[in-house]
C-alpha positions as CSV (number, residue, x, y, z in Angstrom):
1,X,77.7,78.2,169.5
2,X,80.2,77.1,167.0
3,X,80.6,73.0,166.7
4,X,83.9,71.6,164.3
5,X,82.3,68.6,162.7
6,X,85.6,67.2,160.8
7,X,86.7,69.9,158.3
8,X,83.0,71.5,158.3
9,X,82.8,74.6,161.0
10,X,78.7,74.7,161.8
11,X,77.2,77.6,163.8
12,X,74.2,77.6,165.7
13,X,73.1,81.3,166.2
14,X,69.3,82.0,168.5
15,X,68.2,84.3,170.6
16,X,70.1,85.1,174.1
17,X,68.4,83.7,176.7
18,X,68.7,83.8,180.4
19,X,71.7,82.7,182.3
20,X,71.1,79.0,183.4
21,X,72.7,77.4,186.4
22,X,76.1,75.7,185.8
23,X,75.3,72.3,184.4
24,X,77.3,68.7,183.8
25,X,79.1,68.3,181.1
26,X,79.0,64.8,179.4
27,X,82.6,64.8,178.2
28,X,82.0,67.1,175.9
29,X,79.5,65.2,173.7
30,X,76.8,67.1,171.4
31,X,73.8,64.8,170.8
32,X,71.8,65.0,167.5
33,X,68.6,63.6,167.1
34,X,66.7,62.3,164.0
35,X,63.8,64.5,162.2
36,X,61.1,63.8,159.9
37,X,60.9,67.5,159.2
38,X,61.0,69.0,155.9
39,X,64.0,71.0,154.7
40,X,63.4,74.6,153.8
41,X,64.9,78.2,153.8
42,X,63.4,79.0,157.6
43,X,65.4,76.1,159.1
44,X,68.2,76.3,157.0
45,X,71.6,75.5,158.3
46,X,70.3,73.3,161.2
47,X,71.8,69.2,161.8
48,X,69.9,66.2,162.5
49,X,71.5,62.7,162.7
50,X,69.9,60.5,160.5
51,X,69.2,57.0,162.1
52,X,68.9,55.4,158.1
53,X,71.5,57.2,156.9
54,X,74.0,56.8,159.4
55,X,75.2,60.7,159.1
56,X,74.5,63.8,160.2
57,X,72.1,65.8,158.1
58,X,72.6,69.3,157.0
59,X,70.0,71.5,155.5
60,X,71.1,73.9,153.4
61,X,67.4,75.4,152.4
62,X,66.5,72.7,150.2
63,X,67.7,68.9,151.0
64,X,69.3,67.5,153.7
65,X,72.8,66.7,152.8
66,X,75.3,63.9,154.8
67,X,77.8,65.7,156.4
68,X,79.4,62.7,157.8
69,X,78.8,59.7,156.9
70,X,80.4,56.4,158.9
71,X,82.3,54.3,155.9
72,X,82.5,51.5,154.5
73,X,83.6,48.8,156.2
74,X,83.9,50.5,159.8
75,X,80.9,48.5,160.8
76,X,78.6,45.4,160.5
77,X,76.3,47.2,158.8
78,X,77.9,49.0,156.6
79,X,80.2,46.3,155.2
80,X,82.4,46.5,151.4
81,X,82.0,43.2,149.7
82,X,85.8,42.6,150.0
83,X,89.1,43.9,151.2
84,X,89.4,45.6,147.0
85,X,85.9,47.3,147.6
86,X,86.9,48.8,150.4
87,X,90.4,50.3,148.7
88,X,88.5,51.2,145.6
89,X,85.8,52.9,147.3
90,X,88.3,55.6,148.7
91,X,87.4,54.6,152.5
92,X,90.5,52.9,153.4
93,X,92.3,53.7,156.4
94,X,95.0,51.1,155.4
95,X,96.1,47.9,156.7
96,X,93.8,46.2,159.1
97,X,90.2,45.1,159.9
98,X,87.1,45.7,157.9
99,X,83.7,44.3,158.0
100,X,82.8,42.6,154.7
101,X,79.6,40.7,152.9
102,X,80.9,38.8,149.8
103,X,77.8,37.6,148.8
104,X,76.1,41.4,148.9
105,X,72.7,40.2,150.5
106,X,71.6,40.9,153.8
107,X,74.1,42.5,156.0
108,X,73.6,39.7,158.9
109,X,76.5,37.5,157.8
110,X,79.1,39.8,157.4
111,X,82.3,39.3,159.0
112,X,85.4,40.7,160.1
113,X,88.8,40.3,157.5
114,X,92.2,41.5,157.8
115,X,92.9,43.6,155.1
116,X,96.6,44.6,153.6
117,X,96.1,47.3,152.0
118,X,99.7,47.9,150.9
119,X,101.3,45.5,149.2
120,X,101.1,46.0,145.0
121,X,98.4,48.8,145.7
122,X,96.4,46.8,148.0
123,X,93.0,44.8,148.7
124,X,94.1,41.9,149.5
125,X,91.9,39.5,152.1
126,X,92.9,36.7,154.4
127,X,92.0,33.7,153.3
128,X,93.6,31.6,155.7
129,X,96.6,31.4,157.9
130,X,99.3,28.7,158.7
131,X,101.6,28.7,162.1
132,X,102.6,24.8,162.6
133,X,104.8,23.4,160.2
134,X,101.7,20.9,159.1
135,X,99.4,22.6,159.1
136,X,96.4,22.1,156.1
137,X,95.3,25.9,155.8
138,X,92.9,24.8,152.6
139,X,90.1,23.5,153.5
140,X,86.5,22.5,152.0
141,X,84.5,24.0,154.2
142,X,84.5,27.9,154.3
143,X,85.6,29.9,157.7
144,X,85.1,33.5,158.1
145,X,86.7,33.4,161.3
146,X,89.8,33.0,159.3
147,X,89.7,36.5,157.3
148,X,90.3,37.4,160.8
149,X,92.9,35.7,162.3
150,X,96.4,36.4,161.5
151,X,98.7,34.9,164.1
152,X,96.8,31.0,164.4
153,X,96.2,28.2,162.4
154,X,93.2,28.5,161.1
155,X,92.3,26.9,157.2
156,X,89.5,27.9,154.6
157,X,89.5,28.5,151.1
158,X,88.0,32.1,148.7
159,X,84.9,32.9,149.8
160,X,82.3,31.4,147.0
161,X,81.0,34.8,146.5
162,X,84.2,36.0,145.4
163,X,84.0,34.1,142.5
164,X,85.7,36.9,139.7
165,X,88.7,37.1,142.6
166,X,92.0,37.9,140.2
167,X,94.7,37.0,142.3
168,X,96.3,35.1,145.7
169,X,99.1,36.1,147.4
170,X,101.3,33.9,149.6
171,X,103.2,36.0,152.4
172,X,104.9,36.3,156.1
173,X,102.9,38.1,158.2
174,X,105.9,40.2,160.4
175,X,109.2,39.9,157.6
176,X,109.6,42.2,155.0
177,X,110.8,39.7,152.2
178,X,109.6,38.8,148.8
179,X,106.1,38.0,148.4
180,X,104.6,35.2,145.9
181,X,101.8,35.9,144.1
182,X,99.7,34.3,141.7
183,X,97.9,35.6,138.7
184,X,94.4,33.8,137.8
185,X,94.1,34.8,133.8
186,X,98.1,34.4,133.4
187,X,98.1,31.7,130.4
188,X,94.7,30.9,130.7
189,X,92.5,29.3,129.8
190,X,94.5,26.4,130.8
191,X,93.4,23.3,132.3
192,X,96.2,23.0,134.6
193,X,95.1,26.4,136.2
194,X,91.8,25.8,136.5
195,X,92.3,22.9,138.9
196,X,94.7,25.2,140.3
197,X,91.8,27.7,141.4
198,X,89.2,25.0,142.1
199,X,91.3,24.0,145.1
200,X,91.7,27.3,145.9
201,X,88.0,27.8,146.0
202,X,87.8,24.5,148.2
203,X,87.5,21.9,146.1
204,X,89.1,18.6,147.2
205,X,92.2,17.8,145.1
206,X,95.3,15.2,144.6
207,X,97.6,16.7,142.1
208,X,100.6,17.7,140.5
209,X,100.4,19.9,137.1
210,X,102.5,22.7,135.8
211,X,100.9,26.2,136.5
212,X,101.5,29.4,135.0
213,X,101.0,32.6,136.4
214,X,103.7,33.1,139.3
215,X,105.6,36.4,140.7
216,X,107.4,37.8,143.4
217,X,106.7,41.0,144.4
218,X,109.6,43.1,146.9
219,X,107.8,45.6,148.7
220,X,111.2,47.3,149.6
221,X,111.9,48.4,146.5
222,X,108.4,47.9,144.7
223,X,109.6,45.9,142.2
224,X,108.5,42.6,141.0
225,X,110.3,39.2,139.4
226,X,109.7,38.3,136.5
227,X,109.5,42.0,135.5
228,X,107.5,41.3,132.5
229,X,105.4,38.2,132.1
230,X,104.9,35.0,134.4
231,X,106.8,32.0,135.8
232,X,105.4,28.7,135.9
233,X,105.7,26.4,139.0
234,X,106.6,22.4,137.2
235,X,105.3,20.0,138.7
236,X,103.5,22.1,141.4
237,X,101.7,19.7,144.2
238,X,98.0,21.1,145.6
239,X,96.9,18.0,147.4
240,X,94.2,18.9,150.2
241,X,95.7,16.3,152.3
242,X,99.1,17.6,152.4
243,X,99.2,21.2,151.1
244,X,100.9,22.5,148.4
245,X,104.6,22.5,146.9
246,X,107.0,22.6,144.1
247,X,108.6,19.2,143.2
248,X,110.6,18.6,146.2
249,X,114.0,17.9,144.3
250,X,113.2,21.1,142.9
251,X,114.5,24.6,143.2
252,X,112.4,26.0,146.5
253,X,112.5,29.5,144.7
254,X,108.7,29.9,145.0
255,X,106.5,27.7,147.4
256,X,107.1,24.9,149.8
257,X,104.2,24.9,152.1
258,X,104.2,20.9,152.2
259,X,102.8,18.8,155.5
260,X,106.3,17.6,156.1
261,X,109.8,18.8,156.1
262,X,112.5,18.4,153.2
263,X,114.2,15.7,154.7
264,X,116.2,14.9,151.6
265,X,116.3,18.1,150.0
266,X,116.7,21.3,151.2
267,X,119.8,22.9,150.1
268,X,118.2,25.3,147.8
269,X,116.8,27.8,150.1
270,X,118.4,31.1,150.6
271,X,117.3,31.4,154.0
272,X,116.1,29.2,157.0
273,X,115.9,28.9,160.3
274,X,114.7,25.5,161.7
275,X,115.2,21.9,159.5
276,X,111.4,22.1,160.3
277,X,110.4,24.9,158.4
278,X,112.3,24.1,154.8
279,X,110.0,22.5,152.9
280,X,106.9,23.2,154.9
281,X,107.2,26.9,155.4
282,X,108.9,28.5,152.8
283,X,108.1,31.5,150.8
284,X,110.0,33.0,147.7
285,X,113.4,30.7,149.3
286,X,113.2,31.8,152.8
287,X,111.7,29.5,155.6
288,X,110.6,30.8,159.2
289,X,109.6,28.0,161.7
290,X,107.5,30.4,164.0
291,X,106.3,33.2,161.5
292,X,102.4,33.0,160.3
293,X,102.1,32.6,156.3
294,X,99.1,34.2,155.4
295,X,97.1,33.0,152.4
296,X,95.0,36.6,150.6
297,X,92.9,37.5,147.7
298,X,92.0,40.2,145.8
């Protein structure tokens, strides 16, 4: 009998035996089970699944090798420790869900996240997600319900464990336009920044500073703006109790994610569609009333 495991061909050769009685067929599954038995040359080439491993075993005279193993990220208990281990490991199967542990420990608190794996090479995480126009999608309390959900309002802030994170990335979920992101060691150390990411991480803040460390990335044509270097964002707002924005006489080139609308300014934006969502949805100059912003790490 000849069983195609992937791109491995296994035979099973025995002795003929008598001709059995026609049998069911369970939808053409082949079940393995586990073995404590010790590989050697007489019982080379046999499989066993093993129940530790998660794989089917292979002896090939010697050890038993995995033949295929489930990866990581497919399931709770096999988790990466972010959307970027999962990329980096070479398990990827691109944008979507993966199960993930942060903090590395037992695999009993991992969670699902939505994962782009495309954007300026990948391994981003969702952080959180913003529909209504006021919306506070940073919070201080952590939610991994939130890596999850893409198309609700739901708020957190970087996992705790993801302490050495390197950048966030401000984006519509379904539109194909310029994405903002923002780069952690860009001008640092600086004190500006560093409140910057502490609200990030979920730390209660009131302020306006100027913050370094700011492109937009096109994934049409793969390029990014400034081409070389960093923008900074003057007099950049993160307040917890009203979200974050440029200086609202400003020039809405990079973020206006605000808990109200521009109601005296709003004529810089390249792009919206509602009064509602300039100035509290608004994303590298366009604004989209009814689109999720999603709010990732990597």
């Amino acid at each position: 009998m000849k069983v195609a495991l992937g791109f491995f061909l296994i035979v099973f050769q025995g002795q003929k035996g008598d001709r059995g009685s026609p049998g069911n067929n369970a939808g053409g599954v082949i079940k393995f089970s586990d073995t404590a038995e010790k590989c050697t040359s007489s019982i080379a080439g046999t499989v066993s699944y093993s129940t530790s491993q998660k794989s089917l075993q292979l002896c090939d005279g010697s050890h038993w090798l995995p033949v295929l193993a489930v990866r990581k990220g497919y399931i709770a208990d096999r988790p990466g420790r972010h959307c970027l281990d999962v990329l980096n490991s070479g398990q990827s199967h691109g944008s979507g869900l993966y199960w993930i542990d942060p903090n590395g420990g037992s695999t009993k608190d991992s969670f699902q996240a939505y994962c782009d794996m495309e954007t300026e090479r990948g391994g981003w995480t969702l952080v959180a997600t913003k529909v209504s126009p006021g919306f506070l999608f940073i919070k201080t309390v952590f939610s991994a319900v939130a890596a999850a959900t893409k198309n609700r309002d739901t708020a957190s802030h970087i996992h705790p464990s993801m302490g050495n994170w390197k950048e966030v990335m401000f984006r519509f979920a379904d539109v194909d336009t310029i994405r903002v992101i923002y780069n952690r060691k860009a001008g640092a150390p600086n004190k500006d920044k560093e409140e910057f990411d502490k609200f990030l991480m979920g730390k209660s803040m009131q302020l306006t500073k100027n913050v370094n460390g700011f492109y937009k990335y096109s994934p049409a044509d793969k390029k990014r703006n400034p081409s070389v270097g960093f923008a900074t964002i003057s007099s950049f707002h993160f307040w917890s109790n009203a979200g974050i924005s440029e200086y609202h006489g400003g020039t809405d080139k990079w973020l206006d994610m605000w808990s109200s609308a521009d109601a005296r300014y709003g004529n810089n934006y390249i792009y919206s569609d509602n009064s509602r969502a300039r100035g509290t949805k608004c994303i590298a100059d366009y604004c989209y009333l009814n689109k999720p912003i999603w709010v990732m790490v990597r």
